[in-house]
N, C-alpha and C positions, 0 to 999 in steps of 0.2 A: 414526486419527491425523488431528488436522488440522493443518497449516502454513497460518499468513501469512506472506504476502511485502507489502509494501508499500516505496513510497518516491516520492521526485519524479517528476511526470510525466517521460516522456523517460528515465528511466533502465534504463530493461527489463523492467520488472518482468512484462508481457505475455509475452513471449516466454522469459525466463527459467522464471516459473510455469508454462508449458506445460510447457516440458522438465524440469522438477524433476515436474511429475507424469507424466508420461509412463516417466519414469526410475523411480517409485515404486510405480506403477500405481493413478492413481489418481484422480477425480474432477476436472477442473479446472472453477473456480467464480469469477465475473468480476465485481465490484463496479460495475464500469461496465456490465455487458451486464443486469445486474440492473433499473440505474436506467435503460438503454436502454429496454427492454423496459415498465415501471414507467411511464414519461413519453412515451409513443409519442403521447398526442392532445397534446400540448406539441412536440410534433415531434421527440422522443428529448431525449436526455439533451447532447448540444451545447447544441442550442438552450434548452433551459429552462434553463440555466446563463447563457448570455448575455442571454437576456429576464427573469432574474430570476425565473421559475417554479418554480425548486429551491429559492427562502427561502420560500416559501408551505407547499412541499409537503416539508420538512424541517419547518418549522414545526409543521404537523397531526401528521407521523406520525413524527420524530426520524428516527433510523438504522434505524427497526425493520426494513428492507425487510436490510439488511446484518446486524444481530444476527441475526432468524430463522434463518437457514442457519446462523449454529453450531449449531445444534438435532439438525444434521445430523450425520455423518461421515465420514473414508474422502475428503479431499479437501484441495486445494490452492487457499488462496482469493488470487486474487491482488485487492486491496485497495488501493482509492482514497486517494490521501493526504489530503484534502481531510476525510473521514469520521475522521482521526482526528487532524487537528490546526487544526479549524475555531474559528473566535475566535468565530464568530457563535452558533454553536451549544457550546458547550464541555462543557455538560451530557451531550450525545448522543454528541459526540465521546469521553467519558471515558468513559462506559458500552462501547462501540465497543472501546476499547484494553481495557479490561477484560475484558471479553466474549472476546477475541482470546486474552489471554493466561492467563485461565484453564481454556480449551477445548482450546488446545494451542501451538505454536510462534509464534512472530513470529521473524522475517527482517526486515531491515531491507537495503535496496541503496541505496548511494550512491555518486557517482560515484570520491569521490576523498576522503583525507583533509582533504584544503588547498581553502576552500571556493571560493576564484579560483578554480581551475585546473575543480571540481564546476559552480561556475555557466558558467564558458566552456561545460564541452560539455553541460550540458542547451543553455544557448543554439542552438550550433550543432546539437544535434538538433531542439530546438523549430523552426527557422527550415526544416527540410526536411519537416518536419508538414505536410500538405496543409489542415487547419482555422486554421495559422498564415501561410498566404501573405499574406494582404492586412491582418496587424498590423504596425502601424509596431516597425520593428524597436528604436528607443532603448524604446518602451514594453513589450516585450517583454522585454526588458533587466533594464528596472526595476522589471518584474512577477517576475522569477525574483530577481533581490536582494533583495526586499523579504520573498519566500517560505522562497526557500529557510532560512535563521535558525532558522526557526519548525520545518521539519523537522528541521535538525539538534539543537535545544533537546528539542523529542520524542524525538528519538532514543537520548537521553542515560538515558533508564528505559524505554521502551517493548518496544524488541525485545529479544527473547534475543539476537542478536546480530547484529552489521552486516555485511555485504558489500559489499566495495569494487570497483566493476567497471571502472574506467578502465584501459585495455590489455588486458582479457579477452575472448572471445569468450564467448557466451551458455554455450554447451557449457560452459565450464569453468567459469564461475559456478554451472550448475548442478548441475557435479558437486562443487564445493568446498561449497555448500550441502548435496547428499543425503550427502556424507562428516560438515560437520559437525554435522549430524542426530543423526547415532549417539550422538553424547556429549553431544548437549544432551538430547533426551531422557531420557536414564539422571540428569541433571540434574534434571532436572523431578519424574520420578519420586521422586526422593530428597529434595527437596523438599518434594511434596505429604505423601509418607509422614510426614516429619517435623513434619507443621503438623497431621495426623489424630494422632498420638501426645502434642503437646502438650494436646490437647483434652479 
């Protein structure tokens, strides 16, 4: 079984993906620690992000370093949003959602249905981020309005299905995600079945 989980920075998906595999028993796999690791003579994965060293090295090698591990299984990838709603790269990006949703589940977390209320608190969580102290905060602002859109537009076919986490504690996201599991999979399965029978 694999599960994605993705969604806006700031909105859990870290700690939520732990505890949903933890709860499942089961691999936990880091699209960030991936490209940490990956970009270590660039100075990890912050920095080549802000020096512009991830257009070069996204360039050469796509998403490949993110596809490979669906190769994999028996894990819970918790998934950068960036990898699957980038404008710059759209080709790698699509392969990316693809790749995801043929291998197994997509999850989707977002804060809130109403997207004021979604960008308030990524805001107010970006702004206690320790790599966000010294961003002017109206630009900060204006980096999550300008973003967030483009996640919810994705969201609209991507995941199997969305989780709203505004007034939930991690714990109960992540058990309302392992409950609704059960019936997306038998989903899925009935699904695929039916797409091998048409053939």
């Amino acid at each position: 079984m694999i599960i994605t989980i993705t969604g806006p920075r700031s909105v859990g998906k870290t700690t939520v993906s732990k505890l949903v595999a933890r709860k499942l028993k089961l691999r936990y796999v880091s699209s960030d620690e991936l490209g940490e690791k990956a970009l270590k003579k660039q100075g990890g994965l912050d920095k080549a992000i802000k020096s512009g060293a991830i257009m070069e090295f996204v360039r050469k090698k796509g998403y490949s370093l993110i596809t490979k591990e669906y190769k994999r299984n028996n894990f819970v990838y918790d998934l950068s949003i960036g990898s699957v709603t980038s404008e710059d790269f759209p080709k790698a990006s699509k392969e990316v959602r693809d790749t995801a949703n043929e291998r197994g589940i997509v999850i989707g977390l977002l804060p809130s249905k109403n997207s004021k209320d979604s960008i308030r608190l990524l805001f107010n969580r970006e702004l206690r981020r320790k790599h966000f102290k010294n961003v002017d905060k109206k630009e900060l602002l204006e980096r999550i309005k300008k973003r967030y859109p483009k996640v919810t537009k994705r969201f609209k076919k991507f995941p199997d299905f969305v989780v709203y986490t505004k007034g939930k504690k991690p714990r109960e996201i992540a058990e309302e995600i392992v409950s609704a599991l059960k019936t997306e999979v038998e989903i899925k399965k009935a699904k695929r079945l039916d797409r091998m029978w048409k053939r």
